[in-house]
N, C-alpha and C positions, 0 to 999 in steps of 0.2 A: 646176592650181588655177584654177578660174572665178575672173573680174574682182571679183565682188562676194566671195569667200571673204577674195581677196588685201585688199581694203581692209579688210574684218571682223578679219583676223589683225592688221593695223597697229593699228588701233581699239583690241582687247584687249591686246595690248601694252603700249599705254600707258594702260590704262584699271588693268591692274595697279598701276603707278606709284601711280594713285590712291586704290587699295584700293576699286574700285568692285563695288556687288554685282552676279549677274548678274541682277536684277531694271530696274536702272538700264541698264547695256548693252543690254538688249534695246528699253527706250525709247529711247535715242540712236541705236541701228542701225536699229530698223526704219523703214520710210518710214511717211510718213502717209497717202498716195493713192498707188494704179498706176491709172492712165486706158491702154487699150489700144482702139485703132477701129481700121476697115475703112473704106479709104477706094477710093472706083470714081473711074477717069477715064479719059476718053476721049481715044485716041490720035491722034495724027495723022493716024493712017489710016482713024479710024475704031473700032479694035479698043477696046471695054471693058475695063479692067486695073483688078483688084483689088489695091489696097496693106495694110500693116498698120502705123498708129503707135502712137509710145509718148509720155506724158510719166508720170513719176514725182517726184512733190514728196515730196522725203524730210524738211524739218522748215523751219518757221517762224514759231522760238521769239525768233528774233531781226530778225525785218522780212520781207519779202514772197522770196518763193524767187524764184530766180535759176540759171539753165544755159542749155548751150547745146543748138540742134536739129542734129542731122543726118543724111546723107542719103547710106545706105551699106549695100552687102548685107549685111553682118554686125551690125547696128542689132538685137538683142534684148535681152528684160525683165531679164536677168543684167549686162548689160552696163551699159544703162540705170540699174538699179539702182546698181551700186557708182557711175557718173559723177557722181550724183545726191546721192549721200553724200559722193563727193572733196567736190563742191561745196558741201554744207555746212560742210564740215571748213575748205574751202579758205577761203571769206568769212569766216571768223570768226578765221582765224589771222591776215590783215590787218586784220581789225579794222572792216570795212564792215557796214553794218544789214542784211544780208540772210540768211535760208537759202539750202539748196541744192535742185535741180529738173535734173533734165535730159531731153530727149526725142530723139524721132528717128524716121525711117521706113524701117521694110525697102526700098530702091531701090536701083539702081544711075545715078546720076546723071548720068553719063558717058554711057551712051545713051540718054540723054532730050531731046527739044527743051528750046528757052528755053519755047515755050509752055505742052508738058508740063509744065515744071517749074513754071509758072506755075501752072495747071490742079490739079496736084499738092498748092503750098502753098495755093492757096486753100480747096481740100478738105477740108486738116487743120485749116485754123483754124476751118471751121463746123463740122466736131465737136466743138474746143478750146475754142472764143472763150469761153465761160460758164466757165472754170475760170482762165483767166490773166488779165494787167491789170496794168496799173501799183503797184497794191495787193495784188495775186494772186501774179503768177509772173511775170516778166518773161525770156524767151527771149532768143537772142544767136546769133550765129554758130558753128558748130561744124564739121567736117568735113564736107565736100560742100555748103556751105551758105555764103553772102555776103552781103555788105552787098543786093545784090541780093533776095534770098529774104526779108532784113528787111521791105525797102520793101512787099512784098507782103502781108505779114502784117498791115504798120500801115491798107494801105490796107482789107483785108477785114473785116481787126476792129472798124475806124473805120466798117464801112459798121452794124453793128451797134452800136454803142457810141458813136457821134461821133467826131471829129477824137481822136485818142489818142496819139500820137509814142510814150510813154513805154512801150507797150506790150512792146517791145523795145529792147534795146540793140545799136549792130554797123550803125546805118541807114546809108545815106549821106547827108550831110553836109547834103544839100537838104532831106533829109525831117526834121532834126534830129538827126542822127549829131555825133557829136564829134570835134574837131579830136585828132588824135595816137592814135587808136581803131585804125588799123591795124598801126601800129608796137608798139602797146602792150603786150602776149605779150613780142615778143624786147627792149624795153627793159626789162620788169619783170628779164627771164635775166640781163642785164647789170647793172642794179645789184644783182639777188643775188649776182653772181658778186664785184661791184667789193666790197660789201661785206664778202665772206667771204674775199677775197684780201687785205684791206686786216689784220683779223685775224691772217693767215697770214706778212704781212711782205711782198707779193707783187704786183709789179706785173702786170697783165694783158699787157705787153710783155714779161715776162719766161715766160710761157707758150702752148704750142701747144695748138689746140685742133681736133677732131674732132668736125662735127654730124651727126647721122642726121637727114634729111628736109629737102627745099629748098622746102616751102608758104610758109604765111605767119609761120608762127613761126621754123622754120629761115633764112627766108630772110632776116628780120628781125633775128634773133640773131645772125646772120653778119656782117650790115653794122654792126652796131653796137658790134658787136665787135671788127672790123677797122677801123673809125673809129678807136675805142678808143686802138690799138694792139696788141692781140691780133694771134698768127699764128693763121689757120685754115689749117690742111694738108692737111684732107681733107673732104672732102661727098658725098651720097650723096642721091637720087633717086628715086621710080618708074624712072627711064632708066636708072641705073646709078649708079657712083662714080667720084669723078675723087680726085687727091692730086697736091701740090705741096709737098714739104718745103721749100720757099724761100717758104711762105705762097703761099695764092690771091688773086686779085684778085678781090673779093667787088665791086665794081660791074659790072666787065667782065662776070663770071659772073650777077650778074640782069639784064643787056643779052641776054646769050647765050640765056640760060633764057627769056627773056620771047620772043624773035623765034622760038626751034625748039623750046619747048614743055619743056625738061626743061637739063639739062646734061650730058648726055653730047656727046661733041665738043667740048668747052670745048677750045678752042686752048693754054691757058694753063697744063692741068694733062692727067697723064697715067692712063688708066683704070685700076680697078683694080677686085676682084672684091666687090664687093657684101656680101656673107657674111662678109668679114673687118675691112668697116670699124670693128665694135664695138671689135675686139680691136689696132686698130694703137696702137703707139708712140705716145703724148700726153700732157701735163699734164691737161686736161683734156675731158672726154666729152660730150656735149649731144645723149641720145639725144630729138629731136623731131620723131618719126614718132607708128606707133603708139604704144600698149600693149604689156605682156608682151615686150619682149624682148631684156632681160637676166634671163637664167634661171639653174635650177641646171646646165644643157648646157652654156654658155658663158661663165659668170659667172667660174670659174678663171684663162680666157684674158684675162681686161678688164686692160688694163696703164695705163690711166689712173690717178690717185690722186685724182682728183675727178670727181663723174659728177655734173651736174645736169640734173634730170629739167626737159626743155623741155614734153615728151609728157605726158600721164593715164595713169598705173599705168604706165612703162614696165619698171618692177623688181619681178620677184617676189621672193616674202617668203625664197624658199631663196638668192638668189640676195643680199638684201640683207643677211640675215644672215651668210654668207659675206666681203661689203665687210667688214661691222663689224670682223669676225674679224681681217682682212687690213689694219685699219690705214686703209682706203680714208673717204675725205668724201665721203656723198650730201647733195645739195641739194636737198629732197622736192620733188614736184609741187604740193602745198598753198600751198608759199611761193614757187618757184620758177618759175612759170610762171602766179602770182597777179595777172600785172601786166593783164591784158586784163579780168579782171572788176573791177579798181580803177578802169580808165578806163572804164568799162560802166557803172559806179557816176556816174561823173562826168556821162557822157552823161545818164543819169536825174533827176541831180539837174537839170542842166542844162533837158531837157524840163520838168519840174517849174515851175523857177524862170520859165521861158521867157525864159531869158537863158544868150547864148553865151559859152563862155570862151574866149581863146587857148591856141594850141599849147604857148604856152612857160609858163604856167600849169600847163597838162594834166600835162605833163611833170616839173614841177617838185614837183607835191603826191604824182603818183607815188613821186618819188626818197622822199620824206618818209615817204611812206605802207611804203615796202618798206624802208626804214632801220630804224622804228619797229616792223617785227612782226620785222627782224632781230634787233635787240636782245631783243627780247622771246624770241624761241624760244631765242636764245644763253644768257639768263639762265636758263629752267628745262633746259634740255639741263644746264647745267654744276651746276646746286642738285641734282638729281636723277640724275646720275652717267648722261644716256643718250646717244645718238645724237640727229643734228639732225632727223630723222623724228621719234621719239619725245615730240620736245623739240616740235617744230609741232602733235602731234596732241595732248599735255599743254593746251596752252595754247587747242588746237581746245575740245578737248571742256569745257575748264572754262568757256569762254565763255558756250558753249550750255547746259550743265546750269545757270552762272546767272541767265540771262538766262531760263530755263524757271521757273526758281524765284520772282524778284521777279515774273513775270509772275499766278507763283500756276498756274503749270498743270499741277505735281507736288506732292507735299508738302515737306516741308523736308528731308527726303532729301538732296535736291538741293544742299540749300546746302554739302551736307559735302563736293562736289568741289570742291577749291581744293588747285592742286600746291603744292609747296616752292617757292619763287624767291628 
């Protein structure tokens, strides 16, 4: 099942709940824009290289679209598309003004100069710049892409548009980036988790945990988790997977990872085979790598009882139906890993305002913010007899079909989405 099928099947799922017609589903699925260019730049050596990017703004019935770029050979319009839709889905289940957008460029970034990639972003923004904006679309970081790749953006677009900060979210800190911006992915995991354990009866000390992926959201999730008191026992790589059933030491291990590039070798824990980290012994799961992989292949062996998606789509629909069956708690990607476009929001407002906030501020309207759409998904999950996906995308999609409505830009159709709560 393609990327963009998997979030379609979620969408109608809970669009059933609604008793939505398929005339109204196909307004809330399709995008409103696919922009596709061809972008040329010149190599280091010399050599001409033709690129292909994408941005896709899928709706912006509730304030200016919002996603992120990235910068990765498997970056196509399929893929792009469902991201684009998460991301509608996902602003509106916290409860922030924005639609959803996301972009990205057929590359491989890893063999590209810093200049390349300079040369690269500055390319895509001169075919972009006239569709995004502080008011438009506002970009962000995404895989193969950093607070670096922002800075470049604000400065090209700026060269067209004037002084722009707001342009993007994700900058560094100099150019208008927001204090607690990097952290903010693996802190949103953590207080989705603290809150839904707190439900459960459960302290985060009292559960082991198992991450896929040590970037910036795994690696983030981890520490803050182990701050916590959370055991994490196992992690896993591009390098490989390590495991400590005595818990890892999550600072030693981003000392480790930061000096040799990965954590394989971690002194502290012993390797293990890559392929089976999904399926070890754990309370809890935190696949945050890619997409797609918890499947219907593997899905049987998952021995966790709670899986929170750190990742974008990392559960297909055979595989999530399956959980349900099986008793298992998924913590969606919409609500679960909503914390980075909540402080994206903040950095925006911020830009706006032109006035900076503290960390401990940042931090604290987060915890507020991901309390506030916990409660909220908890209560139509449990009025409506579904699952907590179902229950995030109930409350997705009602936001958006009324927020299209008071704006007047369907007929009153619209107004008749409103779940049970």
């Amino acid at each position: 099942m393609h990327a963009s099928e998997a979030t379609a099947y979620y969408f109608k799922r809970a669009s059933k709940h609604l008793g939505m017609s398929e005339r109204l589903e196909k307004i809330l699925i399709m995008p409103k824009r696919e922009v596709k260019v061809e972008i040329h730049v010149e190599l280091d050596n010399g050599e001409l290289v033709s690129y292909t990017g994408f941005r896709v703004q899928h709706d912006n019935s509730r304030g200016p679209m919002k996603g992120g770029l990235r910068y990765h050979p498997e970056v196509d319009p399929d893929e792009v598309n469902s991201l684009a839709s998460l991301m509608t889905w996902k602003t509106a289940v916290v409860n922030v003004p924005y639609g959803g957008a996301k972009g990205g460029i057929s590359c491989n970034p890893s063999v590209l100069s810093h200049s390349e990639l300079q040369r690269l972003t500055r390319a895509f923004v001169d075919e972009i710049h006239d569709i995004i904006g502080p008011t438009l679309d506002v970009p962000a970081p995404d895989m193969g892409t950093n607070a670096q790749t922002m800075a470049w953006i604000v400065d090209q677009y700026s060269k067209y548009h004037g002084w722009t900060p707001a342009v993007v979210t994700g900058k560094p800190v100099e150019l208008g980036g927001s204090k607690g911006r990097d952290a903010a992915t693996g802190r949103g995991i953590l207080f989705a988790i603290q809150a839904f354990m707190q439900d459960e009866g459960k302290a985060l000390s009292d559960l082991t945990f198992v991450i896929q992926g040590f970037g910036n959201v795994g690696s983030w999730a981890a520490l803050l988790i182990h701050q916590a008191g959370g055991k994490v026992i196992a992690i896993s790589d591009l390098t490989g997977a390590i495991h400590n059933p005595k818990g890892l030491d999550i600072e030693a291990l981003q000392r480790h990872a930061k000096e040799t590039g990965g954590i394989a070798g971690f002194p502290g824990a012993e390797s293990m085979d890559a392929n089976k980290l999904l399926m070890m012994d754990c309370d809890v799961l935190v696949p945050a790598a890619l997409g797609n992989v918890l499947t219907k292949e593997n899905a049987a062996d998952v021995k966790a009882k709670y899986i929170v998606e750190g990742a974008n789509g990392p559960t297909a629909p055979e595989a999530d139906e399956l959980f349900i069956k099986q008793g298992k708690h998924v913590i969606p990607d919409i609500f679960a890993n909503a914390g980075g476009v909540v402080v994206s929001y903040f950095e925006w407002v911020q830009n706006i305002q032109q006035f900076r906030w503290s960390e401990d501020r940042v931090n604290a309207e987060l915890r507020t913010i991901m309390m506030e759409a916990y409660q909220d998904i908890k209560a139509l999950a449990k009025s409506n007899n579904c699952d907590m996906r179902t229950g995030a995308f109930l409350l997705a999609i009602s936001r958006v079909a009324q927020a299209a409505a008071v704006r007047g830009l369907e007929n009153d159709s619209f107004c008749m989405i409103r779940p049970t709560a």
